[in-house]
Every structure is written in structure tokens, then in C-alpha cells.
C-alpha positions as CSV (number, residue, x, y, z in Angstrom):
1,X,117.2,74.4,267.5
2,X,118.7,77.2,265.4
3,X,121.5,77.3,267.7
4,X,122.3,73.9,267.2
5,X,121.9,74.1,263.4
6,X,124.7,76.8,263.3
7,X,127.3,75.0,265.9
8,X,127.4,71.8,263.8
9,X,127.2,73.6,261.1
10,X,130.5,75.4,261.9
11,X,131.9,72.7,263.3
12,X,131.7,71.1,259.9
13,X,133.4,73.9,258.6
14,X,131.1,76.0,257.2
15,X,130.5,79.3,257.5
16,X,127.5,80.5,259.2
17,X,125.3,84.2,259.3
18,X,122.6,84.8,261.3
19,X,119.9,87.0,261.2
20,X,119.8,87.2,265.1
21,X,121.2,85.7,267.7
22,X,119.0,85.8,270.8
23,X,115.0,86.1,271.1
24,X,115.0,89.9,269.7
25,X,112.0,90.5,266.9
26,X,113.7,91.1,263.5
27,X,110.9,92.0,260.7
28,X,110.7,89.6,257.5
29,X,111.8,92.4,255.2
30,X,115.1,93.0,257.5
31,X,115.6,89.7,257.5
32,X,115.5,89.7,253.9
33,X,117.6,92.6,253.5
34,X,120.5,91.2,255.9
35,X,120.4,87.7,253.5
36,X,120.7,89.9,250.5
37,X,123.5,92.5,251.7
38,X,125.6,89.1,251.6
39,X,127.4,89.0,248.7
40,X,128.3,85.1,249.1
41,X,125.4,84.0,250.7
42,X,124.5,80.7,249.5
43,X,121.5,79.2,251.2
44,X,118.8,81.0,253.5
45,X,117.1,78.6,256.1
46,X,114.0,80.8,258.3
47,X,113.7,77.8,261.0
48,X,110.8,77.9,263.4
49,X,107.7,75.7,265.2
50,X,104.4,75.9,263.6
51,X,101.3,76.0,265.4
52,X,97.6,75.1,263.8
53,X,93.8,76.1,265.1
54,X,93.6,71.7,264.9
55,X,95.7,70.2,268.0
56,X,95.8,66.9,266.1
57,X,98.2,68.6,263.3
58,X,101.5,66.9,264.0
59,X,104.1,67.3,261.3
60,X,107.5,68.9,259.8
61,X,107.1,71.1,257.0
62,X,110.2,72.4,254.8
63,X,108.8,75.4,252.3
64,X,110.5,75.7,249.2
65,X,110.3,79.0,246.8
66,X,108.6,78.5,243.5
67,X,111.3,81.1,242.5
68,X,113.9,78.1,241.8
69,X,114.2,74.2,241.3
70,X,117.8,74.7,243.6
71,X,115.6,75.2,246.5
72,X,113.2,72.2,246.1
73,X,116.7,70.4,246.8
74,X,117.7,71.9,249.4
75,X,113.7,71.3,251.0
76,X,114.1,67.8,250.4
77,X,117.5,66.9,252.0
78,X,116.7,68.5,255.0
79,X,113.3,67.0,254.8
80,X,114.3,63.5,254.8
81,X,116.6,64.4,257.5
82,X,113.7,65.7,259.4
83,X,112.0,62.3,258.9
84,X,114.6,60.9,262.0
85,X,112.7,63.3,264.3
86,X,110.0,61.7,265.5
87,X,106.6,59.7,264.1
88,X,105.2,62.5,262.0
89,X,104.8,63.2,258.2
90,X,106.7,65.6,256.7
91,X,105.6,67.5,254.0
92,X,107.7,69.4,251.7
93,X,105.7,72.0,249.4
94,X,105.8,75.6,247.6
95,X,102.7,78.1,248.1
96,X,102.0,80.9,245.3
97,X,100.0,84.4,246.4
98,X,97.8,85.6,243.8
99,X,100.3,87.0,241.7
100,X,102.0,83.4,241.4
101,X,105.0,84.3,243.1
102,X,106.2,82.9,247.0
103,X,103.4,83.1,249.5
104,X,105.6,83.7,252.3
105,X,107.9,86.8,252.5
106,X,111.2,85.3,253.6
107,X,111.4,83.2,250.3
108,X,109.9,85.9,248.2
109,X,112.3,88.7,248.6
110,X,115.7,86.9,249.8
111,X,118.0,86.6,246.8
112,X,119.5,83.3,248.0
113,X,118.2,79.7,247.7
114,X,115.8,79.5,250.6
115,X,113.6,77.3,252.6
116,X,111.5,77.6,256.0
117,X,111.8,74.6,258.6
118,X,109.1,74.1,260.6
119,X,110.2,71.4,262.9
120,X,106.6,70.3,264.2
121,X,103.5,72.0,265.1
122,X,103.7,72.2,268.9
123,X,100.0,73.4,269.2
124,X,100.0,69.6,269.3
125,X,100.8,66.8,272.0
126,X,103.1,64.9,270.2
127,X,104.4,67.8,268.8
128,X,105.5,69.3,271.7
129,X,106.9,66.0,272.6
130,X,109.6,66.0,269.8
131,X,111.0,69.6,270.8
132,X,110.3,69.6,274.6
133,X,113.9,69.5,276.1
134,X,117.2,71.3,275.5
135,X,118.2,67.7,274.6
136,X,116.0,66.9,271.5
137,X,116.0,70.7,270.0
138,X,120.0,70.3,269.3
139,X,119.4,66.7,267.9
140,X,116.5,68.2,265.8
141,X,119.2,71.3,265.4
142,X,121.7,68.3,264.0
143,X,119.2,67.1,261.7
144,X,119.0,70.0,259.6
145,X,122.3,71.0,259.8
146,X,122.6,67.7,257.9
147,X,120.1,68.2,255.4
148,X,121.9,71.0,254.6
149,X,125.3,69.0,254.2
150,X,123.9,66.8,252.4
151,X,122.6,69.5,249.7
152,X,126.4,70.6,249.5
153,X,127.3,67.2,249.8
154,X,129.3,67.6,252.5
155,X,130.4,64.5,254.4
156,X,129.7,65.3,258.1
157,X,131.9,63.3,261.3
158,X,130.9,63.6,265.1
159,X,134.6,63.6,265.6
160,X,135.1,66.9,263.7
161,X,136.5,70.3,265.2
162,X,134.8,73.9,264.6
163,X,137.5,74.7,261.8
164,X,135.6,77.6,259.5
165,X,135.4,77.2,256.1
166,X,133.5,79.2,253.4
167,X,130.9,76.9,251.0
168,X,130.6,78.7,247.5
């Protein structure tokens, strides 16, 4: 899915850092630290599957820092993107720790406007369903690459070449 975020993406002509690139582990603070080493950086999007103790849970989530109203935007473009995936609710929220800052690390110590994606919980049939082939992560993949074009209001064109461009 990420992979397919980044190639259209690029292909749109924007340019694209990664945290990893294969199935290695990289810690949350590293992450973190990578995002904030980049000088230009302009978004940070941690996307991943969820999974719940309740196999009936079947929705997208986009997670939004409480940090800054930019990345509520951002969360919701790419979550009414997300709404093309499949028959499931998608819920867009923030979550404070008990020191009313972000719950989650990624969000809480990356300088950058940020968001997780969780595309759906596949802990659950039709979850599973949605992101079960090679063929429906890249659309998925598409999706939120075009949530995020929309935030920078980028137009996006199927019949566009990878020609890198930097968003500021």
C-alpha cells in the first residue's frame, strides 16, 4: 500500500522520503528523528492495517495530531478518499495521553504535519477483503496518494509521467 502511495505520488511530481523501504523494523523515535532531520519536509503520513480484539471492527481510521489544525486537513482529504475503498466507516479523530498532548508517538514527536492511515482492520473478514491482493493495496495505495493531493491541491492525471518535483 505504502509502495503505491509513493509511486503515484512521484509520478505526480512530488517528491517523496521514506522511512524504510522494505519490511525492516524502524522504532517510532527513529522514525521521528528521520522526519525531523528533513529540513523541507512537509507532511508525515505513518500508513499501516489495524487489528482489534473484536473481529466485527471493520473500518479506516486517519489520526490527526492535536498539535495543529493543518493536520486535521490533511486527515480529512485523505479520509474521504479512503471512503472509495470499500463499505466501511471511516473515522477521522485526535487522541490526547494524560498530559494532553498526541497519544501516539509518531504524531507527538515529528515536527511535520502528520497523520496515521490505517486502511482497515484486517483482524476482520471484510477487512481483510479490502486489502487481500497485490491489486486492491495499490488502488488503496492511489487513494491516499490522493488525499494527499488534494491537501496540496494538486490536480492528479492517470496519464502523467514520474517527473520529480519538490511541494513547499
Amino acid at each position: 500500500t505504502a509502495k503505491a502511495v509513493i509511486e503515484e505520488l512521484k509520478r505526480n511530481g512530488v517528491t517523496v522520503y521514506t522511512t524504510r523501504t522494505d519490511d525492516t523494523y524502524v522504532s517510532l523515535q527513529d522514525r521521528s528523528r528521520m522526519a525531523n532531520k528533513i529540513e523541507d519536509l512537509d507532511l508525515f503520513v505513518s500508513i499501516h492495517h489495524n487489528a482489534a480484539g473484536d473481529h466485527k471492527v471493520n473500518r479506516g481510521e486517519v489520526i490527526y495530531s492535536v498539535k495543529e489544525k493543518e493536520s486535521q486537513k490533511l486527515a480529512e482529504c485523505i479520509g474521504n478518499k479512503m471512503k472509495q475503498i470499500g463499505d466501511m466507516e471511516i473515522k477521522i479523530y485526535n487522541r490526547y495521553n494524560a498530559k494532553g498532548l498526541d497519544y501516539y508517538s509518531v504524531l507527538r514527536n515529528t515536527n511535520a504535519t502528520s497523520v496515521i492511515v490505517e486502511i482497515s482492520f484486517i483482524t476482520s473478514k471484510e477487512g481483510v477483503a479490502l486489502v487481500d491482493t497485490p491489486e486492491e493495496r495499490r488502488e488503496n495505495g492511489i487513494l491516499v496518494a490522493h488525499g494527499i493531493m488534494d491537501y496540496f491541491g494538486i490536480d492528479y492525471n492517470e496519464e502523467k509521467e514520474d517527473v520529480e518535483k519538490p511541494v513547499k
